[in-house]
Each structure stands twice: as structure tokens, then as C-alpha cells.
N, C-alpha and C positions, 0 to 999 in steps of 0.2 A: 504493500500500500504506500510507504515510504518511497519508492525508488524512482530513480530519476534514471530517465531513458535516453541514452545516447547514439544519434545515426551515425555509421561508420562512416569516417572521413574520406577515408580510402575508396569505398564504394562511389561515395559522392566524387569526387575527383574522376575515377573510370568514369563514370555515367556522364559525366558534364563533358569528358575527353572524345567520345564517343561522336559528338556531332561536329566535329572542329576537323577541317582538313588539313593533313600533312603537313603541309608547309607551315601556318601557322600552331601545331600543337606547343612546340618548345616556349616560345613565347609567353601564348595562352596559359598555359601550364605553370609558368615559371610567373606571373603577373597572379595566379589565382593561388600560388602560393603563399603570396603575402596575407592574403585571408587567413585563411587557416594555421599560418604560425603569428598570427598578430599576437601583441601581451597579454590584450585585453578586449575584453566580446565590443566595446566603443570602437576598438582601434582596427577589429575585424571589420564590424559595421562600414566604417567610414573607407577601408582595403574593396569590401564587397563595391562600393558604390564608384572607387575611382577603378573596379576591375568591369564592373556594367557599360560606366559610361565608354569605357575603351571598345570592348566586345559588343555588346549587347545589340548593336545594329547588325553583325554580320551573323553572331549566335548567340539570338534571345531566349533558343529553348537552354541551353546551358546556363545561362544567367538565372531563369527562370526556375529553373531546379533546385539551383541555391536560394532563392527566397522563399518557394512553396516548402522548403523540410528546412530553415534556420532556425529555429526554436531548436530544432532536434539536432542538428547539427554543432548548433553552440553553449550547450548543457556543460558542454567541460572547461569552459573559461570559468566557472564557478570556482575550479580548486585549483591548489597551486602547481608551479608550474613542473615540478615532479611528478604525481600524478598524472597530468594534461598528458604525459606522453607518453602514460600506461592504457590511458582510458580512450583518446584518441581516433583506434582502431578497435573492432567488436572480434577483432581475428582469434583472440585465444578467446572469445566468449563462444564463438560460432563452432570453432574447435573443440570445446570441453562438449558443449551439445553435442555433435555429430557422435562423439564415445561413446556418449550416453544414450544413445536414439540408436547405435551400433547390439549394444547389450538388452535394449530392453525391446529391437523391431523385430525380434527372432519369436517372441514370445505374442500371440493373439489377445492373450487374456494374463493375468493373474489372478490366482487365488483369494490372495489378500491385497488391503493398501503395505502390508509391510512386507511383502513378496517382491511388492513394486522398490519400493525404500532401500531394498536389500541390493537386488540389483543395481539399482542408481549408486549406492554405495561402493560396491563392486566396482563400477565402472570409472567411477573418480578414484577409488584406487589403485586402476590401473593406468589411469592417465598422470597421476601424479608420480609415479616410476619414472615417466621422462621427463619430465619436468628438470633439466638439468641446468640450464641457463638460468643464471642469476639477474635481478631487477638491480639496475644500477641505483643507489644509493637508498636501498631497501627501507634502511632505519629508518631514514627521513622519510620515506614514505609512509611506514605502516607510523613513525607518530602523528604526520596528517591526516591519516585516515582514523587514528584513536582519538583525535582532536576532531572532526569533522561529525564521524561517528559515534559520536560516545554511549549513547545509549542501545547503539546496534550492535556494536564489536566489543567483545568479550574473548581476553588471550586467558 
């Protein structure tokens, strides 16, 4: 009920690249960047407007992409700027899912809700075996997110 829902950036970026031809993608690409690494969702804002008014006449549907999902897109200018480049991308969220949707699509039904639970369990404990790359500056992050979270995260 709590959570805050973030569009992958990543996705956004393919998707806006999609209607830009050749010639101009590097550019495009490289101008729509400043968006999405601004410091702060004002300084995005104001990135998105001086990246429309460039583009926007030759590829409106791309411009247009990034205004119809920016609420969803800009959810992670909220936290700071260690986090922003964990949260970013939905890549290891889409990731963890597919493991789990892997263990539990074999099965039609369960028995029980804690048949199900079990499984799910299972499965994030198999995915956490690879899990071998480190989050750079970890500490600082998991103390903004104990600072952020506090009534959600419990070590």
C-alpha cells in the first residue's frame, strides 16, 4: 500500500530511441541524457523541456512518451543520489520475478497459500546464490534506506 512505483528508465530510453533515425540517434540520445541524470526532478523538468523544444518537431511521439509516464519515471529523484542508481532501472526487479514465475509456472495449482510461500521462498533462495556483485557503497545505502524506511525495514 506504501510503495512507490518506479518506470524503468532504461525501457523509456529504448522506447523513445525506437522512432529517431540513424543518423540522428547519438545526439538524440546523448541530449535526452541530461534528463534523466539531472540532480534534481526541477532540473530534469527544465532538461525535458530544453530536450522537446530541440526534438519535438521532428519526434513528438518520443517527447510525448516522456510526458504521458513522468510521474513514473521521476519517482526516484525522491532519494538520494546512491540509491537513484540502484533504483533507476527495474532490471534486477524484472529479474528476481522471472525466478520466481520460473518455480512456481510448472505448478497449475497449489494446495495451500503456504505451498505457494514455500516455493517463492525456494526461489529467492536460489536467486540469491548469484547474487555475487556487490552494490557500491552498500553502507550508505542501506543507512538511507533505514533513514527513509524506518518503519518498513527491520535488520
Amino acid at each position: 500500500p506504501e510503495s512507490q512505483t518506479q518506470i524503468c528508465v532504461v525501457h523509456q530510453i529504448r522506447n523513445a530511441c525506437k522512432y529517431v533515425v540513424w543518423k540522428d540517434r547519438k545526439e538524440f540520445s546523448a541530449d535526452m541524457k541530461h534528463i534523466y541524470t539531472a540532480p534534481t526532478k526541477q532540473a530534469a523538468e527544465a532538461a525535458l523541456g530544453d530536450f522537446a523544444e530541440k526534438w519535438e518537431s521532428k519526434y513528438s511521439y518520443a517527447i510525448q512518451s516522456w510526458r504521458n509516464n513522468w510521474d513514473e519515471l521521476t519517482v526516484f529523484f525522491e532519494f538520494p543520489l546512491e540509491i537513484r542508481k540502484i533504483i533507476y532501472t527495474t532490471n534486477l526487479i524484472e529479474n528476481l520475478n522471472g525466478k520466481i514465475r520460473k518455480y512456481t509456472k510448472n505448478k497449475m495449482s497449489f494446495p495451500t497459500d503456504d505451498a505457494v510461500m514455500k516455493s517463492v521462498y525456494l526461489a529467492l533462495k536460489e536467486a540469491t546464490k548469484k547474487w555475487t556483485m556487490p552494490i557500491h557503497n552498500w553502507g550508505i545505502v542501506l543507512n538511507q534506506f533505514m533513514l527513509i524506511f524506518e518503519k518498513r525495514l527491520r535488520l
